[in-house]
Biopython code that builds the backbone (N, CA, C, O; Angstrom):
import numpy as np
from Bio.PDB.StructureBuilder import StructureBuilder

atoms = [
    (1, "UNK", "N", (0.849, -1.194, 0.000)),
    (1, "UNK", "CA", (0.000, 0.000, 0.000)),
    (1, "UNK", "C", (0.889, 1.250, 0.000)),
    (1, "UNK", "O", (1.854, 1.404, 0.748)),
    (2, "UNK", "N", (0.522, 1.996, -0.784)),
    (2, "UNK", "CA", (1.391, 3.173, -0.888)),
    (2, "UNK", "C", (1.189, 4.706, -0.248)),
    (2, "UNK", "O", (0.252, 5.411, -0.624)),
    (3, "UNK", "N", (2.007, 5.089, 0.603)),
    (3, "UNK", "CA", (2.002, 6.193, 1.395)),
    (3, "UNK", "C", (1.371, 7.375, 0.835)),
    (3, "UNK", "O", (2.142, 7.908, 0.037)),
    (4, "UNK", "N", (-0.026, 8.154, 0.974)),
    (4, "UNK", "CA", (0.159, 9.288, 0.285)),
    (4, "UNK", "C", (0.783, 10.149, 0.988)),
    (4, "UNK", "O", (1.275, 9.816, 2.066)),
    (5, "UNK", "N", (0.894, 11.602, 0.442)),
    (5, "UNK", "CA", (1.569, 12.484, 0.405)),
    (5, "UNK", "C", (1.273, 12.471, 1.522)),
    (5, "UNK", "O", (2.136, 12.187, 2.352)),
    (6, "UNK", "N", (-0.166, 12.803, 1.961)),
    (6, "UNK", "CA", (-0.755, 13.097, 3.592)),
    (6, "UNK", "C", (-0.213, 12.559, 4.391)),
    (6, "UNK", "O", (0.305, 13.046, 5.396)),
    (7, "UNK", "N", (-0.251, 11.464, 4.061)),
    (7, "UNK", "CA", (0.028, 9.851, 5.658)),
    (7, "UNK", "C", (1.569, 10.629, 5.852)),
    (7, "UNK", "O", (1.911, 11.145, 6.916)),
    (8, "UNK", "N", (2.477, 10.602, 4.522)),
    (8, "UNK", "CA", (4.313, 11.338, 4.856)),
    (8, "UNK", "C", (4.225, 12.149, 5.568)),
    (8, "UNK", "O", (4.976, 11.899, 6.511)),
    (9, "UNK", "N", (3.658, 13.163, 5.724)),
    (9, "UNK", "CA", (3.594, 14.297, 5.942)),
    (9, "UNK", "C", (3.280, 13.973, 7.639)),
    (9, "UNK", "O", (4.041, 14.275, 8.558)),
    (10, "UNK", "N", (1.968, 13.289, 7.766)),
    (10, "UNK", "CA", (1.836, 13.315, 9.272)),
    (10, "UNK", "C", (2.661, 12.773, 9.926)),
    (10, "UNK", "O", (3.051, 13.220, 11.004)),
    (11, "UNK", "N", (3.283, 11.193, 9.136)),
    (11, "UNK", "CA", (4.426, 10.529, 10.056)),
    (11, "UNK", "C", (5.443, 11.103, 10.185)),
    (11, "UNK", "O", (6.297, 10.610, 10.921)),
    (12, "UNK", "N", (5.791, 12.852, 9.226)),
    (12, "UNK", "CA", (7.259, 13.765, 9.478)),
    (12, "UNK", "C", (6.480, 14.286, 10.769)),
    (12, "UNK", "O", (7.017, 14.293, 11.876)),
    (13, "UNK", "N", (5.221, 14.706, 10.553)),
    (13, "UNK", "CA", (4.772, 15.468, 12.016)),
    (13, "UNK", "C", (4.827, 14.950, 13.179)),
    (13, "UNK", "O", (5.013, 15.534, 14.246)),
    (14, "UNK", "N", (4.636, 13.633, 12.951)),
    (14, "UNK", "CA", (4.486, 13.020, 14.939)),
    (14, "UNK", "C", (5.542, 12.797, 14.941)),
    (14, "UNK", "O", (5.877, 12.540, 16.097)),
    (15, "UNK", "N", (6.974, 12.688, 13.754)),
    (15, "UNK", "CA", (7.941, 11.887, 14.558)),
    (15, "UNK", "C", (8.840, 13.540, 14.920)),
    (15, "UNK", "O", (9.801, 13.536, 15.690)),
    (16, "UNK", "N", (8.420, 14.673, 14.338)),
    (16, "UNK", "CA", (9.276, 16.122, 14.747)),
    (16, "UNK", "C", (8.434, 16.249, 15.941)),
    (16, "UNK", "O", (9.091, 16.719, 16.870)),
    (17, "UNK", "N", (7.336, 16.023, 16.218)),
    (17, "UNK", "CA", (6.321, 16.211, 17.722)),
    (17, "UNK", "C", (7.195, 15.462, 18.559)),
    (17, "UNK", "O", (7.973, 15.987, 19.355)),
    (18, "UNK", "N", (7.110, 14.623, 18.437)),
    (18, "UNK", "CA", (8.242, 13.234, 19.730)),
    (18, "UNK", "C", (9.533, 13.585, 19.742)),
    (18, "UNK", "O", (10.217, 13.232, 20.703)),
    (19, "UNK", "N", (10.117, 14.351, 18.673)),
    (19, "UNK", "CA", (11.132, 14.791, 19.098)),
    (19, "UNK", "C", (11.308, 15.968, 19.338)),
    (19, "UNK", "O", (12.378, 16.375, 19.790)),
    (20, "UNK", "N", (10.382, 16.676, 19.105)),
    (20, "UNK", "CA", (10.160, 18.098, 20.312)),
    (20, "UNK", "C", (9.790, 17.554, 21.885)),
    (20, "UNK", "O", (10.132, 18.050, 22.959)),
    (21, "UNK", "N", (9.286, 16.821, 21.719)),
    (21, "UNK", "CA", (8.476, 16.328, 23.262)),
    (21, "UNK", "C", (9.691, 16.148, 24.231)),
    (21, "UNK", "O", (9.655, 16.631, 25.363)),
    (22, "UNK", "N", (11.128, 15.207, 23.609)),
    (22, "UNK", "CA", (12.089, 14.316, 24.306)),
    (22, "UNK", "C", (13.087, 16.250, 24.385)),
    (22, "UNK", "O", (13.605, 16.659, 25.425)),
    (23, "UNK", "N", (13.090, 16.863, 23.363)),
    (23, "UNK", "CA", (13.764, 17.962, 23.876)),
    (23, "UNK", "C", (13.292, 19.097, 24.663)),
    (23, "UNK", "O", (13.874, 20.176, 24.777)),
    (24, "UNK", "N", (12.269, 18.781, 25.154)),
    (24, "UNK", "CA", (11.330, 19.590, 26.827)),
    (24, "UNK", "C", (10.246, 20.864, 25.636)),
    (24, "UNK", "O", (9.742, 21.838, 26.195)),
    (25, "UNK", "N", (10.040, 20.680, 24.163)),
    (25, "UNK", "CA", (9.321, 21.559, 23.902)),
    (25, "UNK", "C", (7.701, 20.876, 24.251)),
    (25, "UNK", "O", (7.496, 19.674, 24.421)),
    (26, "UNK", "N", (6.928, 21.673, 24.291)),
    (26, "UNK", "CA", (5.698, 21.408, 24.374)),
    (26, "UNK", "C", (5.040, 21.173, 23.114)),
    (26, "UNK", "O", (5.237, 21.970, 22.197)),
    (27, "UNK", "N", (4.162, 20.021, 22.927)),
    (27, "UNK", "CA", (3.702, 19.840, 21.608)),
    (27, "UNK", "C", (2.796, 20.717, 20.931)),
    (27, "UNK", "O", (2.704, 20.613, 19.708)),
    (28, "UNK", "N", (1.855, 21.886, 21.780)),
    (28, "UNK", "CA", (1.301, 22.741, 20.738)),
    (28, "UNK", "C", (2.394, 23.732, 20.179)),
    (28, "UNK", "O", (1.989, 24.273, 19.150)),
    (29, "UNK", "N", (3.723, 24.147, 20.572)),
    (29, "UNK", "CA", (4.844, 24.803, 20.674)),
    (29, "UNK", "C", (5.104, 24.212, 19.168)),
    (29, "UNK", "O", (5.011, 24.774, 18.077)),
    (30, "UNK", "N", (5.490, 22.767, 19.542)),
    (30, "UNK", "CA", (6.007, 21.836, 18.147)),
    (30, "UNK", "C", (5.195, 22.221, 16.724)),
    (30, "UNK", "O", (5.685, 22.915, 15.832)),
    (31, "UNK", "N", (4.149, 21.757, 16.705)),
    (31, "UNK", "CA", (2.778, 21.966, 16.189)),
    (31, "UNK", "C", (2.976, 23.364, 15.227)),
    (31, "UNK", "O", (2.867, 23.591, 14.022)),
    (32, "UNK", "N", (3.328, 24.170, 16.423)),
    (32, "UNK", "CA", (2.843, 25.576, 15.703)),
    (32, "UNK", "C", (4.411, 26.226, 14.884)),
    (32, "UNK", "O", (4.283, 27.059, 13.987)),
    (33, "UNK", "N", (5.457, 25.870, 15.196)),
    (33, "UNK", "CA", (6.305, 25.830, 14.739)),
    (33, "UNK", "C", (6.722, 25.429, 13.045)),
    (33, "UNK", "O", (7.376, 25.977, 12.158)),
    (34, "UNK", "N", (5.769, 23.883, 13.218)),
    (34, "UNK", "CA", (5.559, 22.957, 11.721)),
    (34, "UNK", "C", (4.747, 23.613, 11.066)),
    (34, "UNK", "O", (4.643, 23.302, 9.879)),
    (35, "UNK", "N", (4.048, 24.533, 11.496)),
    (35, "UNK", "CA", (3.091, 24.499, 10.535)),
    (35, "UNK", "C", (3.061, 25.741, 10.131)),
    (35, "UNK", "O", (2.297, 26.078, 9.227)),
    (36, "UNK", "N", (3.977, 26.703, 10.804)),
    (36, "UNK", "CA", (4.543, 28.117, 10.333)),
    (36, "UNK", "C", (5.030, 27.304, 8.879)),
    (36, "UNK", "O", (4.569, 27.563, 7.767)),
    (37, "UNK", "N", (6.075, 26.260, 9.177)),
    (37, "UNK", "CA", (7.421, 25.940, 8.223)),
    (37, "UNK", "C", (6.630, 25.646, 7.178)),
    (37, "UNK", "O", (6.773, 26.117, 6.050)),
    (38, "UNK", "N", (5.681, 24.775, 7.559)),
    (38, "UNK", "CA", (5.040, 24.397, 5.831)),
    (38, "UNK", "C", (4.264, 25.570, 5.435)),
    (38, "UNK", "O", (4.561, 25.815, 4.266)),
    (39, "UNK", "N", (3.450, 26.363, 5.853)),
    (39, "UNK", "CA", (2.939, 27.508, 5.332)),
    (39, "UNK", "C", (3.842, 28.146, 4.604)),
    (39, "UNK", "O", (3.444, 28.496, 3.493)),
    (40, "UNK", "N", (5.447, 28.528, 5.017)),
    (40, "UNK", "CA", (6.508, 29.426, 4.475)),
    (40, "UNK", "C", (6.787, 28.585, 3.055)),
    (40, "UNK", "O", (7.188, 29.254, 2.103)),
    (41, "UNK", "N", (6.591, 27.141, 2.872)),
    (41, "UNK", "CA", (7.099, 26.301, 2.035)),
    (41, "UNK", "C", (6.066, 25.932, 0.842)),
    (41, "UNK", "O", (6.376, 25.316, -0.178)),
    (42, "UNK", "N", (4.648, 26.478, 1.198)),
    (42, "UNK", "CA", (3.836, 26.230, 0.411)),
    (42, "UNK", "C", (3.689, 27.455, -0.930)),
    (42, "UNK", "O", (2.858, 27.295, -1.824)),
]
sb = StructureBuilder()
sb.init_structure("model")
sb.init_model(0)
sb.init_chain("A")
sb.init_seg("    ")
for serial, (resi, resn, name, xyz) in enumerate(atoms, 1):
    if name == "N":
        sb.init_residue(resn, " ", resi, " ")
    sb.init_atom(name, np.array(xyz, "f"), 0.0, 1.0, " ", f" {name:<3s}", serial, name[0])
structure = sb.get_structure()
């Protein structure tokens, strides 16, 4: 079964969330950070 674009995209998101989490950021912190980046990228 093949990944869409979406599914990539969320598994880059939870795995940059978990690794905001393990470096003491807070996940709406994480969140809002990603989603500045893809807005700037879109």
């Amino acid at each position: 079964m093949a990944e869409s674009t979406n599914d990539v995209g969320r598994d880059a998101l939870a795995t940059v969330a978990e690794a905001a989490l393990i470096l003491g950021v807070s996940k709406a912190r994480a969140y809002e950070l990603i989603s500045h980046r893809l807005s700037d990228e879109d």
